[in-house]
N, C-alpha and C positions, 0 to 999 in steps of 0.2 A: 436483785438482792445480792447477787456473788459481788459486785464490782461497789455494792455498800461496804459489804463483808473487806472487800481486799483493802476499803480504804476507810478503816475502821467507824463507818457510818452507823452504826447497826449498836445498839447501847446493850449492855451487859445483861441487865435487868429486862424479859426474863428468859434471852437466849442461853445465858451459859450458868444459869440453875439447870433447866434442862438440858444442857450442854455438858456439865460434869457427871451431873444422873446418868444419862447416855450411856460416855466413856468410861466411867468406875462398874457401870453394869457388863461394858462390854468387855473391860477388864478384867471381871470378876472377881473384883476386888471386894462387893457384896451385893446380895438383892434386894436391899433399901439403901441405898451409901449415903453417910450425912454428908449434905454439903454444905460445904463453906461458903457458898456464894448466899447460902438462905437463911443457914444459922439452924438447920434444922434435916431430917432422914427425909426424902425426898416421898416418901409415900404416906409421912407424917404430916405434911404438908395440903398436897393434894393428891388423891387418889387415883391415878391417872395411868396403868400398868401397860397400857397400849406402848410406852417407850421403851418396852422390852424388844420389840418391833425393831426397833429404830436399831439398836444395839448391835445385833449382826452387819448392820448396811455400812455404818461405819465403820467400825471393823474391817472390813473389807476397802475401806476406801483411808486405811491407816489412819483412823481420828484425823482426818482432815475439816473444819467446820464447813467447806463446800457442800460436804454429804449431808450433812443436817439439813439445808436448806431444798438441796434436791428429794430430799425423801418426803420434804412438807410438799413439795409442788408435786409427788406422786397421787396426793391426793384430790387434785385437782385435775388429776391428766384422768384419772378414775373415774372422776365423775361423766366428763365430756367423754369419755369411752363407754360407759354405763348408758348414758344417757342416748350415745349414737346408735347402739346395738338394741337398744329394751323399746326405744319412741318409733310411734306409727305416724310420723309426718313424714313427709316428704321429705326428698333430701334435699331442695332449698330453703325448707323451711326447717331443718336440722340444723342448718347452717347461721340462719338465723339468731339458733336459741342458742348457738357456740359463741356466736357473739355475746349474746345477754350476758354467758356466764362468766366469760372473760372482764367485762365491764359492771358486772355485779359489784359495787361498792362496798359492802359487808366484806366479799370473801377477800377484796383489794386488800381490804384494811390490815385481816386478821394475815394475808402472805408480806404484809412487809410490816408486820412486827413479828416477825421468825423469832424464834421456834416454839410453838403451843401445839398442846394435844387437844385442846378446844375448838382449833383450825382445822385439825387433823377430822376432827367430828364431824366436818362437811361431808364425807362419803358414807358414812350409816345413817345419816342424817335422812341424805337423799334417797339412797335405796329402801328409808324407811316409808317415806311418803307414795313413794314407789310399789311397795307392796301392801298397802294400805289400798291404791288404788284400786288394784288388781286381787285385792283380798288373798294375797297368798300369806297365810295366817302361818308357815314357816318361816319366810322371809321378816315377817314382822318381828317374831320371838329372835330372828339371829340378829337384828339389829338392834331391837332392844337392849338383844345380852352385851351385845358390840360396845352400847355407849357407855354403860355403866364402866367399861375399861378406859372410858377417854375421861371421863372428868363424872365426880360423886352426885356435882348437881345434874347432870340429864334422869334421873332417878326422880324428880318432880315431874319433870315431862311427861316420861311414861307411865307415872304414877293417873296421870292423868287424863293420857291418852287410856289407859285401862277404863275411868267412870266413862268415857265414852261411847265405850261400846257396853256397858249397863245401859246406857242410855238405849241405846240402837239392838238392848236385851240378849244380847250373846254372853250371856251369864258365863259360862264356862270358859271364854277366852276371856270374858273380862276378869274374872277371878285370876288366872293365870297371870296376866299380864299384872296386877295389882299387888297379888303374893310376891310377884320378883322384884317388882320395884320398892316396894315395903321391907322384904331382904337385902337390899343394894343398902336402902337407907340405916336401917336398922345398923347393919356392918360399918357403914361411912362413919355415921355419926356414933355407932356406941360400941359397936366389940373393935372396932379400928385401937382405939385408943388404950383400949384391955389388951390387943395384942401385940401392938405395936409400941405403943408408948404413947405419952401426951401428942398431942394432933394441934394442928393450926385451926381455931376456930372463926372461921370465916361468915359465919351464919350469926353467928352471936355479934361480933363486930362491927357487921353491917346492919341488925333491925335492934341493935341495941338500944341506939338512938331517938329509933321510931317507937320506940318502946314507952322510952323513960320521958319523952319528952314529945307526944305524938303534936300536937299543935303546932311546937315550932319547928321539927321536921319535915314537916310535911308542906310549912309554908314554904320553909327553904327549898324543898323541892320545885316546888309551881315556882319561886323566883329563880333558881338557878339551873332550870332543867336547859339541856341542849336542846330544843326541841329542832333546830335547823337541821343538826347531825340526823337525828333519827327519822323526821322526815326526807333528806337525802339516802338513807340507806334503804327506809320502806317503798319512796314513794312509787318506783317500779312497776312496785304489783298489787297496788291499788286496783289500778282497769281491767289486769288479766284476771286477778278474782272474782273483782264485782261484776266481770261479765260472765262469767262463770256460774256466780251464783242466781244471775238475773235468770236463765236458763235452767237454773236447778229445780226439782221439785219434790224433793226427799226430805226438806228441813234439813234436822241434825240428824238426822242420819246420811246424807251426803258426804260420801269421802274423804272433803273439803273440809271437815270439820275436825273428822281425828288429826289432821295435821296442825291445825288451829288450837286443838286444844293440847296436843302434844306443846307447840310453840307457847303457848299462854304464859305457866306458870316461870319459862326461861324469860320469857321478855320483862316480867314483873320484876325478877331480879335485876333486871339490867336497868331496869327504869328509877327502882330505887339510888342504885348504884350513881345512877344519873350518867350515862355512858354505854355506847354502843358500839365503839370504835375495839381497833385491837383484835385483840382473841373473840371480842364477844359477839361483833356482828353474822361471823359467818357460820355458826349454830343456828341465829336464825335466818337467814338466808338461804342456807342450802337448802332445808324443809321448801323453804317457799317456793324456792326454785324449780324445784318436781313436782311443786303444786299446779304451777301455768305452765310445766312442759311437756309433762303426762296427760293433764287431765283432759280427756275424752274429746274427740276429733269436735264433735257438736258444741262442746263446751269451751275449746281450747282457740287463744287467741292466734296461734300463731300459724293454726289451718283456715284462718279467715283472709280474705284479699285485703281490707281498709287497713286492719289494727297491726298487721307486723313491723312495717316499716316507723311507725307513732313508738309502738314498744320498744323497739331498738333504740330509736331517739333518745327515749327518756333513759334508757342501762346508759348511752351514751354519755348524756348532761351529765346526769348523777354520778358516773366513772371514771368523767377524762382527765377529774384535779387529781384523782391516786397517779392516772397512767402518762400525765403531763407532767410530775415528779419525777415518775421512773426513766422518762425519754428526754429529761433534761438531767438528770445525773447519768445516764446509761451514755448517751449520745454525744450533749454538752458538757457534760464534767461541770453540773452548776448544782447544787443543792443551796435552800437556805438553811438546813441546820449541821452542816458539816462539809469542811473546804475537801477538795478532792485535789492529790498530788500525790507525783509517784514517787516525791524524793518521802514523804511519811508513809506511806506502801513498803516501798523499802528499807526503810528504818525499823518497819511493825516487823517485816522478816526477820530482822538483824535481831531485834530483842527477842523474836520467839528462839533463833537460835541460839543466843545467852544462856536463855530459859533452858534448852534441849541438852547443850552440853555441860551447863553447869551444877554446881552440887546446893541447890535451892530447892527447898523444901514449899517454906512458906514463903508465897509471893504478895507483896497487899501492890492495887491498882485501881486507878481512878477512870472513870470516862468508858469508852467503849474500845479499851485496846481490849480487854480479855478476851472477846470471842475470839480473836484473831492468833491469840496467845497462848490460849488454855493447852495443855497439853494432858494425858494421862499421865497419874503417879505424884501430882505435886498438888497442893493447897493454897486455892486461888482465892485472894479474899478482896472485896471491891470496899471501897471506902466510902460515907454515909449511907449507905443503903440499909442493907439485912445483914451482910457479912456481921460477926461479933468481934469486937477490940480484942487484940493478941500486946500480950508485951513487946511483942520479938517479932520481927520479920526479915526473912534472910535479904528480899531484894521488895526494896518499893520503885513502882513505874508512875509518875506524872504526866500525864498526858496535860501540856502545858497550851495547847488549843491545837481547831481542827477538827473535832471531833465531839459531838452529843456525850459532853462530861457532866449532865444532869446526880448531882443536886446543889451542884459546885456552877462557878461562870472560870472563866480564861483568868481574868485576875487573880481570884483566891488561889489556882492551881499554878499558877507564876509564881506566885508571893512564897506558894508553898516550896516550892524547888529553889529557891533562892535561903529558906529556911534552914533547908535538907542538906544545902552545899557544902556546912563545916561539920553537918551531924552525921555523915558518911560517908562509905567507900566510893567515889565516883563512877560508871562506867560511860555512860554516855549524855550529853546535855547541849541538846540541839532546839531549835526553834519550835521543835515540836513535842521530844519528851525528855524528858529528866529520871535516869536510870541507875542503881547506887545499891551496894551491896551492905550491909549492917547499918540499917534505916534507926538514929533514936528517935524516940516519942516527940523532939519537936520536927519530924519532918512529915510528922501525921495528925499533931496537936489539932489542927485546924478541924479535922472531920469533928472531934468531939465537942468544936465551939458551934456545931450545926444547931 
């Protein structure tokens, strides 16, 4: 992901939301900062405080976006350390589940679409299933409280994972568990908005639909679902469960179920959604994950002699298109959604330095140079997306191709910087961007013909 990053592979949308949240937090410049990249205060949005976290690391690492990305891949180094110290296999068959985790699809997906706190969720995730196993009913409550700081919706999860254990009659912890998630919610969705300001409603937007219109939602659904996607990301731990459960003889009270029904109500939303990819896969894969890595030496696939090497197989299938991406742009310098060159590397430095020494305020930019460019203290605003129409901006950047300039193609952003040529200041205009200090509205007309 760095050598995406250095060659602006890596698209705006939704690294450098989270990327100016970050830097204005670690600023302190405020503890909600509106951003410009979304059109809206960053906790108006999504409720996700866990990126307070983040804000020290960078900081330290002088807002570099390098650090962003390393601090997402801490969460994954957490898990495989978690996992190597708390698991009773063996150490070749520890070794084994290092692999699985590494070629876990889900978690592939959601580390190269950097930066989410929904990614970040893989490590409360897993220790949640983890102490689920082992009943340590503190563990449970700290990870609980944990997710509710990564993103509003794991608050159905545990809402959930609480009737569970009604079910399995531990009245007292399931009340607990039900009361907080019922709190989480209650706040997300109603005093959020009382205290904060108007909120992004992202609950209403997606069942609105199924609402006003359930018939032909829902057909559209059954016709347009991914169904490939989400059987490549599941299909892993179909055999490690079902053997698991073949073995089991507790029903729903087997361990295997609070994680299942933890997962249920997350997976629902994502099925509507129609999408598994992204942020969203490795919420639920990480659960799953400490589902077939912990569970119990008798029940667990990967203390048996036949099924380890079969199970590594399948993480393998299922894995090697993310990591046969990353070992053709990392290795070959071949991507197919973005050319890789050090003479537009070098150009990307050249214009963050523009940026750094010059007296620009508002900057508007197309495509995926912003992550590369963001800096603290300025107003980064990306064109057709979320950003909102400014009259005035000091410096517009055209990324004129090369680069994942989604919602635009190469021609429109040509056509455009050829528009821009007598509407302003020039600085720089090379085969790859077009750079220009007092931008008029026709050298940005085009976003509003989207």
């Amino acid at each position: 992901m760095l050598k995406a990053l250095w060659h602006n592979c890596i698209h705006a949308t939704d690294f450098s939301i989270y990327q100016e949240a970050i830097y204005d937090i670690a600023h302190l410049k405020d503890f909600n900062p509106f951003i410009t990249m979304r059109d809206t205060k960053i906790f108006n949005d999504h409720f996700d405080p866990i990126i307070f976290l983040a804000a020290p690391f960078v900081a330290l690492f002088n807002y570099q976006a390098e650090s962003l990305i390393m601090f997402e891949f801490l969460w994954l180094i957490g898990i495989v350390l978690f996992f190597w110290m708390k698991s009773d296999l063996k150490t070749e068959q520890k070794l084994t589940g290092i692999f699985c985790i590494f070629l876990t699809k889900g978690l592939l997906s959601g580390l190269f679409f950097p930066i989410h706190p929904s990614t970040w969720a893989m490590f409360p995730c897993f220790t949640l299933t983890y102490s689920i196993y082992k009943n340590k009913k503190t563990g449970i409550l700290l990870s609980v409280l944990a997710l509710f700081a990564f993103k509003e919706s794991f608050a159905f999860g545990t809402l959930i994972l609480g009737i569970w254990y009604l079910i399995k009659r531990d009245y007292k912890f399931s009340s607990i568990i039900v009361f907080l998630s019922l709190a989480s919610l209650v706040f997300s969705f109603k005093l959020r908005a009382i205290i904060l300001g108007p909120t992004v409603s992202y609950g209403s937007n997606l069942l609105s639909s199924y609402i006003d219109n359930p018939v032909e939602s829902f057909t559209s659904l059954i016709k347009e679902f991914p169904y490939k996607d989400f059987i490549k990301v599941l299909a892993p731990f179909v055999l490690p469960i079902g053997f698991y459960l073949k073995k089991s003889k507790q029903g729903l009270k087997d361990p295997v179920y609070g994680t299942l029904f933890f997962i249920a109500p997350l997976l629902a939303i994502f099925i509507l959604k129609k999408s598994i990819h992204y942020q969203y896969g490795a919420q639920i894969v990480a659960p799953l994950l400490a589902l077939i890595l912990f569970a119990p030496i008798e029940k667990n696939v990967f203390a048996t002699k036949k099924f380890p090497f079969f199970i590594a197989l399948i993480f393998f299938l299922t894995g090697m298109g993310r990591m046969t991406k990353a070992f053709n742009l990392v290795f070959l310098d071949k991507s197919k959604t973005c050319e890789v060159s050090e003479t537009k590397s070098k150009e990307l430095i050249k214009i963050k330095e523009i940026i750094k020494h010059g007296e620009y305020k508002k900057i508007v930019a197309t495509g995926s140079t912003i992550p590369t460019i963001l800096i603290p203290g300025k107003e980064f605003y990306q064109l057709g997306v979320y950003s909102s129409r400014s009259y005035y901006y000091d410096l517009i950047i055209i990324q004129k191709r090369g680069g994942k300039i989604f919602p635009y193609n190469n021609d429109i952003h040509k056509q455009a910087a050829n528009d821009c040529l007598k509407n302003s200041d020039l600085i720089m205009n090379t085969d790859f961007f077009f750079v220009a200090e007092n931008p008029k509205g026709t050298c940005y007309e085009f976003a509003d013909k989207r």
